[in-house]
C-alpha positions as CSV (number, residue, x, y, z in Angstrom):
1,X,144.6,174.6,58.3
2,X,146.0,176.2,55.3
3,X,143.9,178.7,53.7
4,X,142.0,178.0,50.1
5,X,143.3,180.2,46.7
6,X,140.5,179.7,44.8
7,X,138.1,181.0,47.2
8,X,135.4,178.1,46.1
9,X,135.2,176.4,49.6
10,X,134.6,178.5,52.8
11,X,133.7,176.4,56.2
12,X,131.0,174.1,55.1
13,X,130.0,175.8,52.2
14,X,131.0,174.9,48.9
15,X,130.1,176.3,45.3
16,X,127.9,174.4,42.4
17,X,131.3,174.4,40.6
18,X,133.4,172.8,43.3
19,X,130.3,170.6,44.6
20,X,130.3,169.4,40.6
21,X,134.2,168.6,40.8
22,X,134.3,166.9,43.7
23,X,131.4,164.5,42.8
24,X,133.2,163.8,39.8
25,X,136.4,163.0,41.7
26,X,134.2,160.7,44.2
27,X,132.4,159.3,41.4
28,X,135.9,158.3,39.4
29,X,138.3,157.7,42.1
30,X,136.3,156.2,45.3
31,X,135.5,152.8,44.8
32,X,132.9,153.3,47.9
33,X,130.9,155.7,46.5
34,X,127.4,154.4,45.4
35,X,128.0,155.1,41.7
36,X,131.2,154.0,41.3
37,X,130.7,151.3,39.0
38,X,129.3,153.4,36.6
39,X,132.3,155.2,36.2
40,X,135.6,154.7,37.6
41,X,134.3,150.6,37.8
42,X,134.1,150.9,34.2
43,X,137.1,152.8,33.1
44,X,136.1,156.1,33.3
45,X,139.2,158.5,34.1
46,X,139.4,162.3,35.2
47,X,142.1,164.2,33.2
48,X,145.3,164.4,35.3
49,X,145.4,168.3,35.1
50,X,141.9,168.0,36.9
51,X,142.6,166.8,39.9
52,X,143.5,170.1,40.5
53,X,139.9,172.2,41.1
54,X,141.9,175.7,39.8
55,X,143.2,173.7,36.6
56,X,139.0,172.4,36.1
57,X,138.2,175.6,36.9
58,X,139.9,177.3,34.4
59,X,138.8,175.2,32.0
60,X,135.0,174.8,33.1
61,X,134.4,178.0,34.2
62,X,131.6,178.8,36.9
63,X,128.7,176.3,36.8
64,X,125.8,178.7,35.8
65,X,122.9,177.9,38.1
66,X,120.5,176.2,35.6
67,X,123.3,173.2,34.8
68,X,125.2,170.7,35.9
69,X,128.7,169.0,34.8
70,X,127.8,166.3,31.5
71,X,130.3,164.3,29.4
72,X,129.7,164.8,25.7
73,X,130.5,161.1,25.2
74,X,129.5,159.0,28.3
75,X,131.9,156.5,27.5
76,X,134.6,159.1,27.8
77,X,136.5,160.5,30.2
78,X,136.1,163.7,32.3
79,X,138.6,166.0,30.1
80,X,138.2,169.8,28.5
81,X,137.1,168.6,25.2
82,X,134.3,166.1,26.5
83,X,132.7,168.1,29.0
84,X,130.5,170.9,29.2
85,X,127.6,172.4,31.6
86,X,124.7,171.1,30.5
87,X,120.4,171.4,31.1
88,X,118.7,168.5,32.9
89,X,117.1,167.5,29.8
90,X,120.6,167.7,27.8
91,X,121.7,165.3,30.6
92,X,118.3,163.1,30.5
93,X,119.4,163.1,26.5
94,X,122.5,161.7,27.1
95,X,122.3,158.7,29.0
96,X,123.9,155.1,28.2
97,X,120.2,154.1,27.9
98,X,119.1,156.6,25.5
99,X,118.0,156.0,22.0
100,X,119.6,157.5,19.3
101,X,118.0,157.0,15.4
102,X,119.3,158.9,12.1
103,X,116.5,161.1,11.2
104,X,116.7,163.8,8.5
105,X,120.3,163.3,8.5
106,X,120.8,164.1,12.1
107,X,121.3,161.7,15.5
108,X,118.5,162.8,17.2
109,X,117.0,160.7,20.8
110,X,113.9,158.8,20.9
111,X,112.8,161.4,23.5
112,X,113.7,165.2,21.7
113,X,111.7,163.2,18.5
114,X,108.6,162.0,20.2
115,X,108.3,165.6,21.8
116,X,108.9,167.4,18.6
117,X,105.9,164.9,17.0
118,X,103.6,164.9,20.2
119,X,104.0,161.2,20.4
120,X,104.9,159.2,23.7
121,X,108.0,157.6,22.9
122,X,107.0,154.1,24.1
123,X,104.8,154.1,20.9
124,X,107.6,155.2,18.7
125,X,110.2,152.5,20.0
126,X,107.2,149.9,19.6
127,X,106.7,150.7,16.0
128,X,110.0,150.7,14.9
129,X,111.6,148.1,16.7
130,X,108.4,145.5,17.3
131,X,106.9,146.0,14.3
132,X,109.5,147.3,12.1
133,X,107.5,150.2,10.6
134,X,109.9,153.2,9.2
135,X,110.8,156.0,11.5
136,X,109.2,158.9,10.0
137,X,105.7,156.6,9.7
138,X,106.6,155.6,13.3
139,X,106.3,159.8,14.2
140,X,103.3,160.7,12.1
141,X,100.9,158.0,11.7
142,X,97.9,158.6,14.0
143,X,97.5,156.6,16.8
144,X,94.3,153.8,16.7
145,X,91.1,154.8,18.3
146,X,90.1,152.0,20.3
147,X,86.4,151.6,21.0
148,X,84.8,148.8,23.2
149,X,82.4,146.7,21.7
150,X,79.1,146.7,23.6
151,X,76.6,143.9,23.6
152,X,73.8,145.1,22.3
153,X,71.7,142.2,22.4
């Protein structure tokens, strides 16, 4: 078996940085990986230097311990400019599913706003987009105090 240059896989043990490479090979180029579809199924594609783990390496750097390999645009492909070691709430952020709205002249998610107000975000979302109420009303306006009605008969 020929030996390894970069030193990132030794036996059975691999690194965060080469474990994060080579999920994002599997999840791009092997159609039998459970995730597939979400990426290589739809389009996604690994820069052709990056095949390579020394060429991603010297791009990416070493994986620091508290992140994890994110695209910047999660309809782009895995390339220099679109990548970057991200939290687990950066990643949570930046989902297909996530909701984005235009407040105070910034893209900001449903979720990073409804923490920054205190509000659960299910409220926010059914404000604006059931009852059409404006965003920053959506955010600050108190929530109802509900009281049952007793019978007092």
């Amino acid at each position: 078996m020929a030996k390894i240059k970069h030193g990132q896989y030794s036996g059975n043990i691999r690194t965060r940085t080469y474990r994060a490479w080579d999920s994002m090979k599997q999840r791009c180029l092997n159609p039998t990986f459970i995730g597939y579809k979400h990426y290589g199924g739809r389009g996604i594609k690994i820069h052709v230097p990056w095949l390579e783990f020394e060429n991603f390496f010297r791009d990416m750097g070493e994986c620091p311990s508290d992140r994890s390999l994110d695209r910047i645009d999660v309809d782009g492909d895995y390339c220099p400019s679109n990548c970057r070691w991200a939290t687990r709430q950066e990643q949570a952020n930046n989902k297909q599913t996530t909701t984005y709205f235009e407040y105070m002249g910034e893209k900001r998610s449903l979720q990073s706003l409804a923490k920054q107000f205190c509000i659960n975000p299910r409220v926010v979302r059914e404000r604006v987009k059931r009852h059409g109420i404006d965003l920053h009303e959506a955010l600050t306006r108190p929530l109802k105090k509900y009281t049952k009605k007793r019978n007092l008969g």
